[in-house]
VEXFI-600510 format. One record per residue: y, x, z of N, C-alpha, C in turn; residue in three letters. Coordinates in steps of 0.05 Angstrom, whole numbers. Layout:
<recs>
<rec><n_py>Y</n_py><n_px>X</n_px><n_pz>Z</n_pz><ca_py>Y</ca_py><ca_px>X</ca_px><ca_pz>Z</ca_pz><c_py>Y</c_py><c_px>X</c_px><c_pz>Z</c_pz><r>ALA</r></rec>
...
</recs>
This chain:
<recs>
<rec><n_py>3086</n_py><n_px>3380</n_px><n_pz>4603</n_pz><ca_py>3068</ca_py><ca_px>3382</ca_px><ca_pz>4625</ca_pz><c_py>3063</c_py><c_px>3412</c_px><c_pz>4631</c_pz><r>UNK</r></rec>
<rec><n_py>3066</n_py><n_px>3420</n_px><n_pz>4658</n_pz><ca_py>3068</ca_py><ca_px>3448</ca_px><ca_pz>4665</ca_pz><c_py>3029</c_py><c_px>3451</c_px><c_pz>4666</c_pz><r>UNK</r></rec>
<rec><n_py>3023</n_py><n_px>3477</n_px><n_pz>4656</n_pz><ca_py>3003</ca_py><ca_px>3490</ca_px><ca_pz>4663</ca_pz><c_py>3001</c_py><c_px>3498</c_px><c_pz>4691</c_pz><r>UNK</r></rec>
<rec><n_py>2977</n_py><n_px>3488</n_px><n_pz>4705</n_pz><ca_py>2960</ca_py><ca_px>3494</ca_px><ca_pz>4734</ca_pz><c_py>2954</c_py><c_px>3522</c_px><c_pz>4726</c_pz><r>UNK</r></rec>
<rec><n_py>2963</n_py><n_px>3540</n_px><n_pz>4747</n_pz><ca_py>2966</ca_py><ca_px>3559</ca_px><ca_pz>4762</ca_pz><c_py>2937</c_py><c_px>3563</c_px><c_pz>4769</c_pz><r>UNK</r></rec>
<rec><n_py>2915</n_py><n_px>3581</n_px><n_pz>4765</n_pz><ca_py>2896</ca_py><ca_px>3587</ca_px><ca_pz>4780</ca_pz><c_py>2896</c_py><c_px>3611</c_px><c_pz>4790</c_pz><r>UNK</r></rec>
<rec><n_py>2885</n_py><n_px>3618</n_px><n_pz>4817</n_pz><ca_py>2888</ca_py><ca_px>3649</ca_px><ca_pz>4828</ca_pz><c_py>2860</c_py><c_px>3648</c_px><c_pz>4832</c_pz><r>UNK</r></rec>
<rec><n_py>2855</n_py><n_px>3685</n_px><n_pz>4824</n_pz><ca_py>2834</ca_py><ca_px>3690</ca_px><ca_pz>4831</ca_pz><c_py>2830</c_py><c_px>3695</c_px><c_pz>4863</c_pz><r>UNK</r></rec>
<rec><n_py>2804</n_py><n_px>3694</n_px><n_pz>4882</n_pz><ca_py>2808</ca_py><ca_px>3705</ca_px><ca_pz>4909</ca_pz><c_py>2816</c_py><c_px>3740</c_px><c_pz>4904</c_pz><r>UNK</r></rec>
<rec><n_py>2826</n_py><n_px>3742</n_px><n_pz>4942</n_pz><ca_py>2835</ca_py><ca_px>3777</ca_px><ca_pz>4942</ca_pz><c_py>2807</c_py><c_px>3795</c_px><c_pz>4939</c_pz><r>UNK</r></rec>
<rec><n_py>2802</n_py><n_px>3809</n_px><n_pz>4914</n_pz><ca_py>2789</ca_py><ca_px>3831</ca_px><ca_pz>4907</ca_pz><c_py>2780</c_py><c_px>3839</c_px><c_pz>4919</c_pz><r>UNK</r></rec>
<rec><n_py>2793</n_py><n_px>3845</n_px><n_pz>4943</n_pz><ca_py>2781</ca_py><ca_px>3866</ca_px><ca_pz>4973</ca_pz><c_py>2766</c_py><c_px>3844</c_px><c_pz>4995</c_pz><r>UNK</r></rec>
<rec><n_py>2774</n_py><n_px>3820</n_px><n_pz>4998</n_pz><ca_py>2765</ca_py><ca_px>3809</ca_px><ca_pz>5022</ca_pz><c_py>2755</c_py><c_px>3781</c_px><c_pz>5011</c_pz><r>UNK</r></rec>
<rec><n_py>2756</n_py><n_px>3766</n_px><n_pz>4997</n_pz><ca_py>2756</ca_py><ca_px>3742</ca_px><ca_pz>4978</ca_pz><c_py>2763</c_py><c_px>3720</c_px><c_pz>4982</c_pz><r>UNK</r></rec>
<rec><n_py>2792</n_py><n_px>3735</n_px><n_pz>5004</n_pz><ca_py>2813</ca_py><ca_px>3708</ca_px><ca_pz>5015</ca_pz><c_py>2826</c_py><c_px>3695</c_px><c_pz>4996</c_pz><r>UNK</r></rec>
<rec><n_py>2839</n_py><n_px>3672</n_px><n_pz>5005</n_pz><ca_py>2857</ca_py><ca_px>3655</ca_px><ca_pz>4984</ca_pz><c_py>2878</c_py><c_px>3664</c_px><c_pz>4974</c_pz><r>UNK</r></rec>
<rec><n_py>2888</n_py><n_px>3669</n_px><n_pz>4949</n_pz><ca_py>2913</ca_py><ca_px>3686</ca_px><ca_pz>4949</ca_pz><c_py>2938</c_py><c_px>3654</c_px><c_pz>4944</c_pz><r>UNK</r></rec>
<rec><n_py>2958</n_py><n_px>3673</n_px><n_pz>4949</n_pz><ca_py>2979</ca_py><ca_px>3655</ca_px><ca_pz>4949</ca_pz><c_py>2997</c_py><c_px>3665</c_px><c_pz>4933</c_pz><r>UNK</r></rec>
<rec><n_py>3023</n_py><n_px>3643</n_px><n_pz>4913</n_pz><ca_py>3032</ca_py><ca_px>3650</ca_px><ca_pz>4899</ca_pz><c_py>3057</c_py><c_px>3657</c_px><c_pz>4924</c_pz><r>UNK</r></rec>
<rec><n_py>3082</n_py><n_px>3670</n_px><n_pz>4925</n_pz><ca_py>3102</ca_py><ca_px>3681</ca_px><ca_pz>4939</ca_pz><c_py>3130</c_py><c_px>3680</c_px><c_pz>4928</c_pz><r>UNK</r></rec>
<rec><n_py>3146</n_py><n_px>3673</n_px><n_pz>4927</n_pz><ca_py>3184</ca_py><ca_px>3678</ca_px><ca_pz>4924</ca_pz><c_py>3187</c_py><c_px>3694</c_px><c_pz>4942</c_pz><r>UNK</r></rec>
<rec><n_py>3203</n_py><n_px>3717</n_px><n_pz>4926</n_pz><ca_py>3215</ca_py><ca_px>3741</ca_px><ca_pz>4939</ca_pz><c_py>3234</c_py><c_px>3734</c_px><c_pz>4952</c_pz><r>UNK</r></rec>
<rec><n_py>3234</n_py><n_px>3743</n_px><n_pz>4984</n_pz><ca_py>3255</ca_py><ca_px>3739</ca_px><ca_pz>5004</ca_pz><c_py>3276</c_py><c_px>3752</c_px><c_pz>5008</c_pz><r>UNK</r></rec>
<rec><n_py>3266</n_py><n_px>3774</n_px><n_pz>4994</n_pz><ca_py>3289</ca_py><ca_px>3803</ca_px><ca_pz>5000</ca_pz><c_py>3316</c_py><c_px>3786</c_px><c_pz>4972</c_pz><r>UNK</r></rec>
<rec><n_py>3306</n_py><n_px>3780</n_px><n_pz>4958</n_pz><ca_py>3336</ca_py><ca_px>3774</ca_px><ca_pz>4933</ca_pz><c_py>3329</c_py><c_px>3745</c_px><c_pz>4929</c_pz><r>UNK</r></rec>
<rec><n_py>3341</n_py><n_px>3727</n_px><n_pz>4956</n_pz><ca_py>3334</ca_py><ca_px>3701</ca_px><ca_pz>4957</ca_pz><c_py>3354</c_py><c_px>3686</c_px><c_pz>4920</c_pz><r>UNK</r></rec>
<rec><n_py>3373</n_py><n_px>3699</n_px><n_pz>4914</n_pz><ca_py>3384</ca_py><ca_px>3692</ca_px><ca_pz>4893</ca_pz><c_py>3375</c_py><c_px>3695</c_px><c_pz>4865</c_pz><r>UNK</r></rec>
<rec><n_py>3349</n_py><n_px>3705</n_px><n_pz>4861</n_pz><ca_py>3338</ca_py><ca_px>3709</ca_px><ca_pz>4836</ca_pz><c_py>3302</c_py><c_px>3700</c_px><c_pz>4837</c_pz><r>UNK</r></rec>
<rec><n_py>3296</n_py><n_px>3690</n_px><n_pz>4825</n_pz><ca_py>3265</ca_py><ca_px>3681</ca_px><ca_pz>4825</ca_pz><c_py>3250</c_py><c_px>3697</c_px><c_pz>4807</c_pz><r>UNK</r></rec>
<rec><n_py>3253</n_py><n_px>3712</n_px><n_pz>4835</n_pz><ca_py>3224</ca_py><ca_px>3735</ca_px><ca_pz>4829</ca_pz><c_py>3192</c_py><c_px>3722</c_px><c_pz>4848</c_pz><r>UNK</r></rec>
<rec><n_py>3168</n_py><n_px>3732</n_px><n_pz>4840</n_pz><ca_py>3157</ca_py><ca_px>3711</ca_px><ca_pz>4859</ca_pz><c_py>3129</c_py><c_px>3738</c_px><c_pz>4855</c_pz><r>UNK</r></rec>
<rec><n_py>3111</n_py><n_px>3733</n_px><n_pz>4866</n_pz><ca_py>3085</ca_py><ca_px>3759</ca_px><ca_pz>4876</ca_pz><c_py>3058</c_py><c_px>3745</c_px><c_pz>4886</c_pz><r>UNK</r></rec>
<rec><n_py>3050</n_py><n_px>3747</n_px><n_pz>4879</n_pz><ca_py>3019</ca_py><ca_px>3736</ca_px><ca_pz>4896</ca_pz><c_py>3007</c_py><c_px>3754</c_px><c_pz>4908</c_pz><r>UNK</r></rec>
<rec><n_py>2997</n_py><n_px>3749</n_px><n_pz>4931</n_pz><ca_py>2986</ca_py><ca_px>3763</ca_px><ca_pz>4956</ca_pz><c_py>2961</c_py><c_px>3750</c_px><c_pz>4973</c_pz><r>UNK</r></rec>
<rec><n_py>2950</n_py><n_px>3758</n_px><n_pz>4983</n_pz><ca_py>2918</ca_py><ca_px>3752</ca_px><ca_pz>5004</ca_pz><c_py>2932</c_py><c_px>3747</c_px><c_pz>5027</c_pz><r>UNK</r></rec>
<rec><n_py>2927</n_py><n_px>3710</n_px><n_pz>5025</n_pz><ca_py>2938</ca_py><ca_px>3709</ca_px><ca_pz>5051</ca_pz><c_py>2923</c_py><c_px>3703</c_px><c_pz>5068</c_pz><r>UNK</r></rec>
<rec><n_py>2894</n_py><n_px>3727</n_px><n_pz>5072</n_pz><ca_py>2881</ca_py><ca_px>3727</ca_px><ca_pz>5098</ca_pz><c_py>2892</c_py><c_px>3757</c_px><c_pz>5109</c_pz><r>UNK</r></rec>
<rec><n_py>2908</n_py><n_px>3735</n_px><n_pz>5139</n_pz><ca_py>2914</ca_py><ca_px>3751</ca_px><ca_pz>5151</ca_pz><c_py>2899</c_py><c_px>3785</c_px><c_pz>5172</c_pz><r>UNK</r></rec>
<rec><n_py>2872</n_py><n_px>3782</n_px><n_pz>5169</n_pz><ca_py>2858</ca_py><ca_px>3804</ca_px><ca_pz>5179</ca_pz><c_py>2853</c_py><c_px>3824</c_px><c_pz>5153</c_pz><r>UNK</r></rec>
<rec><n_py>2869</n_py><n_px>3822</n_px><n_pz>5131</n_pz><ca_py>2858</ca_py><ca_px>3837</ca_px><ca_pz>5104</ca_pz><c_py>2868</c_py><c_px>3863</c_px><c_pz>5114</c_pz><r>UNK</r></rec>
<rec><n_py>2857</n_py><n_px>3880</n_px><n_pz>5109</n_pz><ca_py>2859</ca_py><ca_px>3905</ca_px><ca_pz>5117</ca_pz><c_py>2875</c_py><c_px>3915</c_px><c_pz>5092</c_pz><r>UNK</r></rec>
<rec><n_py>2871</n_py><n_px>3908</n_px><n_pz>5068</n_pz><ca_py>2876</ca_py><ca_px>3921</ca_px><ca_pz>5052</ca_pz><c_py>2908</c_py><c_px>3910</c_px><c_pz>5044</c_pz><r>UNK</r></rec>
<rec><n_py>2917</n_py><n_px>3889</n_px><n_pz>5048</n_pz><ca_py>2944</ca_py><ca_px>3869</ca_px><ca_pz>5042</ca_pz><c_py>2945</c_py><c_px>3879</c_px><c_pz>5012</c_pz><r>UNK</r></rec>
<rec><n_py>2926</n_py><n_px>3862</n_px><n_pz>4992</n_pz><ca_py>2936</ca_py><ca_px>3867</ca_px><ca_pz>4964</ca_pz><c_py>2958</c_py><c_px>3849</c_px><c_pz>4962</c_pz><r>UNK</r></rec>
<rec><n_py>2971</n_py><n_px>3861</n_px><n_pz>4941</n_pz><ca_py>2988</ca_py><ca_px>3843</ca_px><ca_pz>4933</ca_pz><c_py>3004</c_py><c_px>3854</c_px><c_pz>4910</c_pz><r>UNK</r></rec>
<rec><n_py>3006</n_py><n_px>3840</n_px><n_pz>4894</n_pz><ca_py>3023</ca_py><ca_px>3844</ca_px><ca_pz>4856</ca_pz><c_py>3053</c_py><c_px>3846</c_px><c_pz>4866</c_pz><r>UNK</r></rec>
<rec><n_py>3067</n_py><n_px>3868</n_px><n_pz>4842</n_pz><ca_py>3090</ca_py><ca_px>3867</ca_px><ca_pz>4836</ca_pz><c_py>3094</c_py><c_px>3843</c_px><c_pz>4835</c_pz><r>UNK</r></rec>
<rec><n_py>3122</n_py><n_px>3848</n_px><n_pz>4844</n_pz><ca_py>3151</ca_py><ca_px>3825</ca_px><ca_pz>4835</ca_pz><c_py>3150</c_py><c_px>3824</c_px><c_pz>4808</c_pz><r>UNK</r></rec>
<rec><n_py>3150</n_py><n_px>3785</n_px><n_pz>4797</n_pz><ca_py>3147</ca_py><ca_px>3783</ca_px><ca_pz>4766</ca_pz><c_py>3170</c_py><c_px>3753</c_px><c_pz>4773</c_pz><r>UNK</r></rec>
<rec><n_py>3187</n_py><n_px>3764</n_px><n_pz>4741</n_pz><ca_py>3203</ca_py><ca_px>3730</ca_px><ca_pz>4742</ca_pz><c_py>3187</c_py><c_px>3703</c_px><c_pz>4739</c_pz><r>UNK</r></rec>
<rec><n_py>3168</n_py><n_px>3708</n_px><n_pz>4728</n_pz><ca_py>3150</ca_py><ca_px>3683</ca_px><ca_pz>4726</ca_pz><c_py>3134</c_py><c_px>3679</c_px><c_pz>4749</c_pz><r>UNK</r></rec>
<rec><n_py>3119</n_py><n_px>3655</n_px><n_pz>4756</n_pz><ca_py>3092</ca_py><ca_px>3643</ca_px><ca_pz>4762</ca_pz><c_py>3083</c_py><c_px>3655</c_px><c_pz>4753</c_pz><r>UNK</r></rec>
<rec><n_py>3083</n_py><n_px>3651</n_px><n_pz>4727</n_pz><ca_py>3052</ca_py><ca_px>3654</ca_px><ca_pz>4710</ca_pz><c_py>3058</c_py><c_px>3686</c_px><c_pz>4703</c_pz><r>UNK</r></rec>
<rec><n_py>3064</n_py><n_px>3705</n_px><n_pz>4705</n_pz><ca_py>3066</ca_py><ca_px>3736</ca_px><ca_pz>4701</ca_pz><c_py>3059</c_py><c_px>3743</c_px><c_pz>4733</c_pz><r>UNK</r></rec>
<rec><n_py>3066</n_py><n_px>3731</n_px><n_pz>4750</n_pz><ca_py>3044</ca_py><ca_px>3745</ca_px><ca_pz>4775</ca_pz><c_py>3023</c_py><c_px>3733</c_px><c_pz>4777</c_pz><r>UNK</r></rec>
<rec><n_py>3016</n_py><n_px>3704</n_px><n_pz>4768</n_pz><ca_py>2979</ca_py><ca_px>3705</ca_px><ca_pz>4773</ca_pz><c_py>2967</c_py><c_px>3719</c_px><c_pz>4751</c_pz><r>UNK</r></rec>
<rec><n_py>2980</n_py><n_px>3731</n_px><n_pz>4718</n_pz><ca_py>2964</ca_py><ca_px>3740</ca_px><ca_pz>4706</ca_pz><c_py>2962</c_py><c_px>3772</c_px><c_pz>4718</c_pz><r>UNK</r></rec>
<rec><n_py>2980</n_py><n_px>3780</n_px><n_pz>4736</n_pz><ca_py>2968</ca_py><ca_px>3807</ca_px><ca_pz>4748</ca_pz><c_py>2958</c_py><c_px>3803</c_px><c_pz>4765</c_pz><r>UNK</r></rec>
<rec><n_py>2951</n_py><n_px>3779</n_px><n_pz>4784</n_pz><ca_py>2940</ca_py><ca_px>3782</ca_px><ca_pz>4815</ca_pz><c_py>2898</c_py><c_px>3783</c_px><c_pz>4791</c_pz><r>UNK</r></rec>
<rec><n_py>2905</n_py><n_px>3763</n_px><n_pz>4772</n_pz><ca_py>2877</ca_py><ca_px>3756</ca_px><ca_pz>4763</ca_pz><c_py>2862</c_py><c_px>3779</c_px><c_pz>4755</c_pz><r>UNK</r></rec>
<rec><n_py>2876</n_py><n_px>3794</n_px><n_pz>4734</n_pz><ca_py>2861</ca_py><ca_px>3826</ca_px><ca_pz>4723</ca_pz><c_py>2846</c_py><c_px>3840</c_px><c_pz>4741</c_pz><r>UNK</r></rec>
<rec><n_py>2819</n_py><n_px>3849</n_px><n_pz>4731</n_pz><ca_py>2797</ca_py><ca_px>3853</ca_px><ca_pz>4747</ca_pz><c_py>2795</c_py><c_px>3879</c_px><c_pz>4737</c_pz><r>UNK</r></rec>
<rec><n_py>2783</n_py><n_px>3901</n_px><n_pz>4738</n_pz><ca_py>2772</ca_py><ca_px>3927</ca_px><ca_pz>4732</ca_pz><c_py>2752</c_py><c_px>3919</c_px><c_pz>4721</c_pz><r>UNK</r></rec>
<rec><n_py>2755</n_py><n_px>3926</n_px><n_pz>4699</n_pz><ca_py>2719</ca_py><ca_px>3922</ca_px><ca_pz>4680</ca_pz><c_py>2720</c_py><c_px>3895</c_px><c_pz>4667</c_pz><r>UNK</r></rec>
<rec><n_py>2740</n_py><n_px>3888</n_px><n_pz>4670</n_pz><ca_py>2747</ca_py><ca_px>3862</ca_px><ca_pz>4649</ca_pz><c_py>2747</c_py><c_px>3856</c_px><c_pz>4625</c_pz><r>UNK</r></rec>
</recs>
């Protein structure tokens, strides 16, 4: 049974973040989570990680954690 994925909201705006597959190297599953509210000024978004679960544990890390 796979472990549920939770994202925290975007830090900057407290949009919904979304998990992402990298488009640029459609042949390798790299994948990024990003704020997908489109008026975010700030467009956070995590390194390219081979896992799911290695980009929601960087989108989640907070400062002062």
């Amino acid at each position: 049974m796979s472990k549920k994925i939770k994202l925290k909201p975007c830090p900057f705006c407290g949009g919904k973040a979304e998990l992402m597959k990298n488009a640029f190297w459609p042949s390798t599953d790299w994948w990024y989570v990003t704020c997908g509210n489109p008026h975010c000024g700030v467009h956070a978004e995590t390194s390219d990680r081979p896992t799911l679960q290695e980009a929601a544990e960087i989108w989640n890390k907070r400062a002062g954690e």
